[in-house]
C-alpha positions as CSV (number, residue, x, y, z in Angstrom):
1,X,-3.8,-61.2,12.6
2,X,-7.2,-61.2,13.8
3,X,-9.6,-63.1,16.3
4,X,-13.3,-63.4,16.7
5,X,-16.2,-61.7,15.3
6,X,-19.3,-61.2,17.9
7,X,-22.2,-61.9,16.8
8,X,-23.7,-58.4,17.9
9,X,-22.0,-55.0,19.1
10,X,-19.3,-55.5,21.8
11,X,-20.7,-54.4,25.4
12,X,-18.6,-53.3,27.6
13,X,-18.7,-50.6,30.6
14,X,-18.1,-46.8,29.9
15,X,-18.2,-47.5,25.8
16,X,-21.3,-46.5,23.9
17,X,-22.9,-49.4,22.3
18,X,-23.0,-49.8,18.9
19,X,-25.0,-52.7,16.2
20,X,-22.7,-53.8,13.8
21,X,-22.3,-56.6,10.8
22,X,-19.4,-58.4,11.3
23,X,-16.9,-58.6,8.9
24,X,-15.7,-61.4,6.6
25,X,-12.5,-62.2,7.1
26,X,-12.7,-65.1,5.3
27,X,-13.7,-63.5,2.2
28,X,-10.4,-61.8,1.9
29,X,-8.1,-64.3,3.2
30,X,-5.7,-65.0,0.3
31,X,-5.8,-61.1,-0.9
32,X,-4.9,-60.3,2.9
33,X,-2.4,-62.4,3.7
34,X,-0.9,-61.5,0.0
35,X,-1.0,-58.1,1.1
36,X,0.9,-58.8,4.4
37,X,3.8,-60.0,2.5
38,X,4.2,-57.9,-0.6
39,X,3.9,-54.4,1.1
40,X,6.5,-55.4,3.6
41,X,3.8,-55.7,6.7
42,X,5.1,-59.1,7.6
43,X,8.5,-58.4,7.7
44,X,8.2,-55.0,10.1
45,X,6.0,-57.3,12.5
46,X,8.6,-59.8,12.2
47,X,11.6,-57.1,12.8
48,X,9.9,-55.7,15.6
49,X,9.4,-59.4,17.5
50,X,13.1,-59.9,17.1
51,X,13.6,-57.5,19.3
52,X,11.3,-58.8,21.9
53,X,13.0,-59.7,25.3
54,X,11.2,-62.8,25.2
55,X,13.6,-64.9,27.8
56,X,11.8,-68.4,27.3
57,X,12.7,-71.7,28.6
58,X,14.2,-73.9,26.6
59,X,11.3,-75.8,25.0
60,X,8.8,-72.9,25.2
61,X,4.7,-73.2,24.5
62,X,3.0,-70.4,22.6
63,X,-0.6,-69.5,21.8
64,X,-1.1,-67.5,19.3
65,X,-4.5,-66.3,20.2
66,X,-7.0,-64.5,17.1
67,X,-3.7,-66.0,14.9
68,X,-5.0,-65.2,11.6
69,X,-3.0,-66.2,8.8
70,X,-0.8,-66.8,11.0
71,X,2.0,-63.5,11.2
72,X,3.1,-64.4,14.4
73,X,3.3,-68.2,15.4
74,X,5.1,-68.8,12.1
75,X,7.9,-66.2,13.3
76,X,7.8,-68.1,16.3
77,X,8.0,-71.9,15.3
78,X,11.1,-70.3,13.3
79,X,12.9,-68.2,15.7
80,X,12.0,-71.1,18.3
81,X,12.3,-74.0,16.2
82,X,12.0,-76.5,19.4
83,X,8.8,-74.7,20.8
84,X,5.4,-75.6,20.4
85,X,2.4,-73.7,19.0
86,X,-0.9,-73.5,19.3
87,X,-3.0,-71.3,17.1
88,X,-6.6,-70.5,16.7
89,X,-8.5,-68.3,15.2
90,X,-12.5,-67.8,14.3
91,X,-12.7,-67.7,11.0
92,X,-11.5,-70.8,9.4
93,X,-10.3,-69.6,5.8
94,X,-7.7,-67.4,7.4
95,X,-6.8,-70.4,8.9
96,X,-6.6,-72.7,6.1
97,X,-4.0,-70.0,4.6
98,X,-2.2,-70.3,7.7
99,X,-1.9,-74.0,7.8
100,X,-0.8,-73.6,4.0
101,X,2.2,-71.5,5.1
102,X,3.3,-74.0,7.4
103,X,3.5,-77.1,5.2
104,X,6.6,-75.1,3.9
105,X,8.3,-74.9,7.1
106,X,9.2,-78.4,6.7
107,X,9.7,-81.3,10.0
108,X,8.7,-77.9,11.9
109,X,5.5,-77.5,11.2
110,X,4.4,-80.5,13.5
111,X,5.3,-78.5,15.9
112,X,2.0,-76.1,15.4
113,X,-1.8,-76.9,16.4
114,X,-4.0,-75.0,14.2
115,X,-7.1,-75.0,15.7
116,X,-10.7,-73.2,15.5
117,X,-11.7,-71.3,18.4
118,X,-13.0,-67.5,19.7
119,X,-11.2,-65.1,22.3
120,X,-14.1,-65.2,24.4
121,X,-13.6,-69.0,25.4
122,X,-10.1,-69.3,24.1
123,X,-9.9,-72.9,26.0
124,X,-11.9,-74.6,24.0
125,X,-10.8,-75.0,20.3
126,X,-11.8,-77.5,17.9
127,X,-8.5,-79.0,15.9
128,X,-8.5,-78.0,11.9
129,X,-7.4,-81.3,10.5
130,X,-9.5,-83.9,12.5
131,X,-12.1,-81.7,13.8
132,X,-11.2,-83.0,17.4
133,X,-12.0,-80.5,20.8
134,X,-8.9,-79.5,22.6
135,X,-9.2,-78.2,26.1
136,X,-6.4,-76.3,26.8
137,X,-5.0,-76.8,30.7
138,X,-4.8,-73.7,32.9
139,X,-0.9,-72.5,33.3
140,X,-0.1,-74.5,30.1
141,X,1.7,-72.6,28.2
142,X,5.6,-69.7,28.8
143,X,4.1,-67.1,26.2
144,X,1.2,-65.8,24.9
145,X,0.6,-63.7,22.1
146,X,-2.4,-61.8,20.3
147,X,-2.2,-59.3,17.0
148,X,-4.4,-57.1,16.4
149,X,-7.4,-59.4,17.5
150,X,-8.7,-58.0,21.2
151,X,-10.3,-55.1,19.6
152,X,-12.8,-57.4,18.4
153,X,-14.1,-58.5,22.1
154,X,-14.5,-57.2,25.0
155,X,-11.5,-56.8,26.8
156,X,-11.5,-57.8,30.3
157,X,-13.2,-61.0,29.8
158,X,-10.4,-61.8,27.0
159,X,-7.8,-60.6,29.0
160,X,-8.9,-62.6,32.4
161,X,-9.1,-65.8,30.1
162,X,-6.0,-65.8,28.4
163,X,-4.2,-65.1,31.9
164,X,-5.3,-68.6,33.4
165,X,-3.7,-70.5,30.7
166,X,-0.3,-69.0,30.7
167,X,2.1,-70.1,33.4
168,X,3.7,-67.9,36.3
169,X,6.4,-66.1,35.0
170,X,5.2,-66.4,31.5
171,X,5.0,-64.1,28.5
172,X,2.2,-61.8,27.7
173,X,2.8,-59.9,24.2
174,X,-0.1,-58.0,22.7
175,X,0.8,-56.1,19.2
176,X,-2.7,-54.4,18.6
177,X,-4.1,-51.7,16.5
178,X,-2.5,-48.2,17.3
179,X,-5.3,-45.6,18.5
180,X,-5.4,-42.7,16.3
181,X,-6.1,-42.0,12.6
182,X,-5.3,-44.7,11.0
183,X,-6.2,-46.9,13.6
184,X,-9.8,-45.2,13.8
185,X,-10.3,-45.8,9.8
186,X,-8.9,-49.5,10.4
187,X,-12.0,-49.5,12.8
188,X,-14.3,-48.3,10.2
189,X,-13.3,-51.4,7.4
190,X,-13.2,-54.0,9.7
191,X,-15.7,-52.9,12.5
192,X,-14.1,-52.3,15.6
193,X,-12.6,-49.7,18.2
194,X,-9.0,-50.0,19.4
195,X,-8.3,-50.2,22.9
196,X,-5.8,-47.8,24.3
197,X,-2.2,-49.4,25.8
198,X,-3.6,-47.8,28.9
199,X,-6.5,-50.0,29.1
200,X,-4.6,-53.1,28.3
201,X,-1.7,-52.3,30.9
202,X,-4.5,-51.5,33.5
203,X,-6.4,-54.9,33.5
204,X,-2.9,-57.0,33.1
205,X,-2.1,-55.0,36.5
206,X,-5.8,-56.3,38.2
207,X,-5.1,-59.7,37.1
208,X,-1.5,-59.6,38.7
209,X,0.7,-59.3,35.8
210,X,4.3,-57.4,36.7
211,X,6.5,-55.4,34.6
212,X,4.3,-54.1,32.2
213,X,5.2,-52.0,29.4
214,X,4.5,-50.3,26.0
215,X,6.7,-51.2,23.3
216,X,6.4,-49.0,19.9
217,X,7.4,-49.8,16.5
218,X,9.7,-48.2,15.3
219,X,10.3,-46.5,11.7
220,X,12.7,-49.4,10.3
221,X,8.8,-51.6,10.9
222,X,7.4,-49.5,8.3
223,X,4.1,-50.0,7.7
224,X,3.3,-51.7,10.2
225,X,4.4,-49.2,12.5
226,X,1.8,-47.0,11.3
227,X,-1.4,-49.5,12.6
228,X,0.9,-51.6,15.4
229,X,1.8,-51.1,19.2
230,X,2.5,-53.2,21.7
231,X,2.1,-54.0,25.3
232,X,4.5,-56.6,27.1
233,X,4.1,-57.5,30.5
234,X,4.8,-61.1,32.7
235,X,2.7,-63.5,35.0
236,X,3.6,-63.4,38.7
Protein backbone atom coordinates (compact mmCIF):
# COMPACT_ATOMS: atom_id res chain seq x y z
CA UNK A 1 0.00 0.00 0.00
CA UNK A 2 1.56 3.05 -1.21
CA UNK A 3 0.99 6.31 -3.43
CA UNK A 4 3.16 8.75 -5.23
CA UNK A 5 6.63 9.58 -5.20
CA UNK A 6 7.54 13.52 -5.48
CA UNK A 7 9.82 14.29 -7.52
CA UNK A 8 11.78 16.46 -4.89
CA UNK A 9 11.47 16.78 -0.93
CA UNK A 10 7.86 17.27 0.29
CA UNK A 11 7.26 21.07 1.38
CA UNK A 12 5.04 21.61 3.67
CA UNK A 13 4.62 24.42 6.59
CA UNK A 14 6.32 23.92 10.06
CA UNK A 15 8.45 20.61 8.57
CA UNK A 16 12.03 21.09 7.83
CA UNK A 17 12.78 20.45 4.23
CA UNK A 18 14.65 17.76 3.22
CA UNK A 19 16.24 16.44 -0.74
CA UNK A 20 15.55 13.14 -1.15
CA UNK A 21 15.73 10.12 -4.07
CA UNK A 22 12.61 8.64 -4.37
CA UNK A 23 12.19 5.23 -3.93
CA UNK A 24 11.51 2.36 -6.44
CA UNK A 25 8.65 0.71 -5.64
CA UNK A 26 8.58 -0.87 -8.65
CA UNK A 27 11.69 -2.57 -8.29
CA UNK A 28 10.39 -4.62 -5.41
CA UNK A 29 6.92 -5.16 -6.39
CA UNK A 30 6.62 -9.00 -6.56
CA UNK A 31 9.13 -9.47 -3.41
CA UNK A 32 6.71 -6.92 -1.65
CA UNK A 33 3.62 -8.01 -2.31
CA UNK A 34 5.12 -11.68 -1.57
CA UNK A 35 6.04 -10.48 1.61
CA UNK A 36 2.54 -9.02 2.45
CA UNK A 37 1.15 -12.36 2.24
CA UNK A 38 3.59 -14.82 3.66
CA UNK A 39 4.35 -12.96 7.00
CA UNK A 40 0.70 -12.59 7.70
CA UNK A 41 0.68 -8.52 6.88
CA UNK A 42 -2.30 -9.00 4.54
CA UNK A 43 -4.36 -10.90 6.60
CA UNK A 44 -3.95 -8.43 10.00
CA UNK A 45 -4.92 -5.44 7.48
CA UNK A 46 -7.64 -7.47 6.32
CA UNK A 47 -8.84 -8.51 10.09
CA UNK A 48 -8.66 -5.16 11.14
CA UNK A 49 -11.05 -3.79 8.07
CA UNK A 50 -13.60 -6.28 9.09
CA UNK A 51 -14.10 -4.58 11.86
CA UNK A 52 -14.58 -1.32 10.21
CA UNK A 53 -18.10 0.27 10.79
CA UNK A 54 -18.26 0.98 7.30
CA UNK A 55 -22.35 1.38 6.95
CA UNK A 56 -22.43 1.67 2.98
CA UNK A 57 -25.18 1.75 0.72
CA UNK A 58 -26.04 -0.97 -1.01
CA UNK A 59 -24.03 -0.65 -4.25
CA UNK A 60 -21.10 1.29 -2.74
CA UNK A 61 -18.10 3.17 -4.76
CA UNK A 62 -14.50 2.96 -3.40
CA UNK A 63 -11.20 4.53 -4.23
CA UNK A 64 -8.55 3.04 -3.22
CA UNK A 65 -6.26 5.97 -3.38
CA UNK A 66 -1.92 5.20 -3.42
CA UNK A 67 -3.61 1.34 -3.84
CA UNK A 68 -0.36 -0.46 -4.29
CA UNK A 69 -0.61 -3.96 -4.92
CA UNK A 70 -3.69 -3.61 -4.08
CA UNK A 71 -4.20 -4.76 0.11
CA UNK A 72 -7.22 -2.95 0.36
CA UNK A 73 -9.66 -2.75 -2.73
CA UNK A 74 -9.23 -6.44 -3.18
CA UNK A 75 -10.67 -6.94 0.62
CA UNK A 76 -13.13 -4.66 -0.59
CA UNK A 77 -14.41 -5.99 -4.11
CA UNK A 78 -14.66 -9.29 -1.73
CA UNK A 79 -16.32 -8.17 1.38
CA UNK A 80 -18.57 -5.98 -1.11
CA UNK A 81 -18.84 -8.08 -3.96
CA UNK A 82 -21.64 -5.62 -5.70
CA UNK A 83 -19.35 -2.41 -5.15
CA UNK A 84 -17.27 -0.80 -7.44
CA UNK A 85 -13.55 0.12 -7.31
CA UNK A 86 -11.39 2.29 -8.46
CA UNK A 87 -7.70 2.06 -7.81
CA UNK A 88 -4.67 3.99 -8.68
CA UNK A 89 -1.43 4.17 -7.80
CA UNK A 90 2.00 5.88 -9.24
CA UNK A 91 4.08 3.39 -9.91
CA UNK A 92 2.75 1.01 -12.45
CA UNK A 93 4.54 -2.40 -11.59
CA UNK A 94 2.80 -2.42 -8.20
CA UNK A 95 0.01 -2.04 -10.23
CA UNK A 96 0.42 -4.68 -12.65
CA UNK A 97 0.81 -7.14 -9.53
CA UNK A 98 -2.35 -5.78 -8.37
CA UNK A 99 -4.31 -6.27 -11.60
CA UNK A 100 -2.72 -9.95 -11.47
CA UNK A 101 -4.44 -10.61 -8.15
CA UNK A 102 -7.67 -9.65 -9.47
CA UNK A 103 -7.90 -11.84 -12.53
CA UNK A 104 -8.44 -14.56 -9.71
CA UNK A 105 -11.25 -13.01 -8.19
CA UNK A 106 -13.23 -14.24 -10.96
CA UNK A 107 -16.81 -12.24 -12.74
CA UNK A 108 -15.73 -9.77 -9.76
CA UNK A 109 -12.88 -8.39 -10.88
CA UNK A 110 -14.85 -6.25 -13.57
CA UNK A 111 -15.86 -4.61 -10.93
CA UNK A 112 -12.26 -2.77 -10.30
CA UNK A 113 -10.67 0.22 -12.41
CA UNK A 114 -7.00 -0.07 -12.03
CA UNK A 115 -5.76 3.03 -13.04
CA UNK A 116 -2.35 5.22 -13.03
CA UNK A 117 -2.46 8.32 -11.21
CA UNK A 118 -0.61 10.51 -8.16
CA UNK A 119 -2.33 11.76 -4.71
CA UNK A 120 -1.50 15.14 -5.63
CA UNK A 121 -4.12 15.24 -8.61
CA UNK A 122 -5.93 12.12 -7.65
CA UNK A 123 -8.79 13.09 -10.38
CA UNK A 124 -7.04 12.49 -13.08
CA UNK A 125 -5.89 8.86 -13.73
CA UNK A 126 -4.93 7.33 -16.86
CA UNK A 127 -6.74 3.51 -17.19
CA UNK A 128 -3.92 0.48 -17.09
CA UNK A 129 -5.42 -1.68 -19.80
CA UNK A 130 -6.31 0.91 -22.60
CA UNK A 131 -4.25 3.75 -21.52
CA UNK A 132 -7.53 5.89 -21.57
CA UNK A 133 -7.82 9.43 -19.04
CA UNK A 134 -10.48 9.06 -16.43
CA UNK A 135 -11.72 12.13 -14.76
CA UNK A 136 -13.18 11.21 -11.75
CA UNK A 137 -16.60 13.43 -10.87
CA UNK A 138 -16.64 15.39 -7.60
CA UNK A 139 -18.98 13.54 -4.81
CA UNK A 140 -18.60 10.32 -6.88
CA UNK A 141 -17.86 7.99 -4.77
CA UNK A 142 -19.56 6.41 -0.50
CA UNK A 143 -15.89 5.57 0.65
CA UNK A 144 -12.54 6.40 0.38
CA UNK A 145 -9.59 4.67 1.40
CA UNK A 146 -5.65 5.30 1.52
CA UNK A 147 -2.80 2.85 3.16
CA UNK A 148 0.02 3.89 4.05
CA UNK A 149 0.44 6.34 1.04
CA UNK A 150 -0.15 10.16 2.42
CA UNK A 151 3.15 10.13 3.99
CA UNK A 152 4.52 10.47 0.71
CA UNK A 153 2.75 14.04 -0.16
CA UNK A 154 1.97 16.78 1.47
CA UNK A 155 -0.91 16.42 3.35
CA UNK A 156 -3.37 19.08 3.22
CA UNK A 157 -3.36 19.39 -0.45
CA UNK A 158 -4.00 15.41 -0.56
CA UNK A 159 -6.42 15.54 2.01
CA UNK A 160 -8.51 18.73 0.44
CA UNK A 161 -8.49 16.69 -2.94
CA UNK A 162 -9.68 13.39 -1.97
CA UNK A 163 -12.54 15.22 0.10
CA UNK A 164 -14.25 16.71 -3.16
CA UNK A 165 -14.66 13.35 -4.69
CA UNK A 166 -16.27 11.50 -1.96
CA UNK A 167 -20.00 12.06 -1.45
CA UNK A 168 -21.80 13.73 1.73
CA UNK A 169 -22.09 11.27 4.25
CA UNK A 170 -19.37 9.20 2.80
CA UNK A 171 -16.46 7.11 4.12
CA UNK A 172 -13.04 8.39 4.91
CA UNK A 173 -10.65 5.48 6.17
CA UNK A 174 -6.92 6.23 6.35
CA UNK A 175 -4.68 3.14 7.64
CA UNK A 176 -1.18 4.91 7.65
CA UNK A 177 2.25 4.38 9.00
CA UNK A 178 2.26 4.45 12.97
CA UNK A 179 4.63 7.30 14.34
CA UNK A 180 7.28 5.97 16.44
CA UNK A 181 10.17 3.47 16.00
CA UNK A 182 9.34 1.46 13.69
CA UNK A 183 7.47 3.85 11.80
CA UNK A 184 10.59 6.31 11.89
CA UNK A 185 12.95 3.43 10.30
CA UNK A 186 9.97 2.61 7.72
CA UNK A 187 10.71 6.37 6.88
CA UNK A 188 14.34 5.75 6.49
CA UNK A 189 13.88 2.70 3.68
CA UNK A 190 11.36 4.14 1.80
CA UNK A 191 11.93 7.94 2.29
CA UNK A 192 9.25 9.55 4.10
CA UNK A 193 7.97 11.04 7.51
CA UNK A 194 4.68 9.81 8.99
CA UNK A 195 2.12 12.14 9.83
CA UNK A 196 0.69 12.03 13.27
CA UNK A 197 -3.34 10.85 13.64
CA UNK A 198 -3.48 14.39 15.08
CA UNK A 199 -2.66 15.95 11.94
CA UNK A 200 -4.91 13.87 9.83
CA UNK A 201 -7.99 14.30 12.26
CA UNK A 202 -7.19 18.12 12.30
CA UNK A 203 -7.38 18.96 8.53
CA UNK A 204 -10.51 16.31 8.08
CA UNK A 205 -12.13 18.73 10.85
CA UNK A 206 -11.14 22.11 8.39
CA UNK A 207 -12.56 20.46 5.51
CA UNK A 208 -15.84 19.58 7.40
CA UNK A 209 -15.59 16.00 8.10
CA UNK A 210 -17.71 14.79 11.39
CA UNK A 211 -17.03 12.03 13.71
CA UNK A 212 -13.63 11.57 13.43
CA UNK A 213 -11.65 9.02 15.16
CA UNK A 214 -8.50 6.91 15.76
CA UNK A 215 -8.85 3.38 15.27
CA UNK A 216 -5.71 1.10 16.45
CA UNK A 217 -4.79 -2.31 15.55
CA UNK A 218 -4.97 -4.42 17.66
CA UNK A 219 -2.52 -7.50 18.71
CA UNK A 220 -4.71 -10.38 16.88
CA UNK A 221 -3.38 -7.79 13.38
CA UNK A 222 0.01 -8.78 14.22
CA UNK A 223 2.47 -7.39 12.27
CA UNK A 224 0.77 -5.09 10.93
CA UNK A 225 -0.21 -3.63 14.04
CA UNK A 226 3.32 -2.81 14.66
CA UNK A 227 3.63 -0.15 11.36
CA UNK A 228 -0.48 0.52 10.94
CA UNK A 229 -3.12 3.01 12.54
CA UNK A 230 -6.00 4.40 11.50
CA UNK A 231 -8.11 7.43 11.31
CA UNK A 232 -11.95 7.16 10.31
CA UNK A 233 -14.05 10.02 9.98
CA UNK A 234 -17.38 10.97 7.58
CA UNK A 235 -18.37 13.75 4.96
CA UNK A 236 -21.09 16.17 6.18
Amino acid sequence: MRTSRPDRARRDPGRPEREATPFAYGRIAELYDTWLRVFGFKRGVEQFLERVDWRLPSRPRMLDAGAGTGINSLWFLQRFPDSDVVAFDIDRRMLAVLARSARRLGEVRHRLTVAHGDLRAPDALTRLDTGRAVMLAEHSFDAVVVGAALEHVPLDGALERLARLLRPGGLFLNVGVRPGPPGAMLGRIYNFRPYTTGEIVRILGHLGFVDASVLRLEPVDFPANLTRIAVIARKA
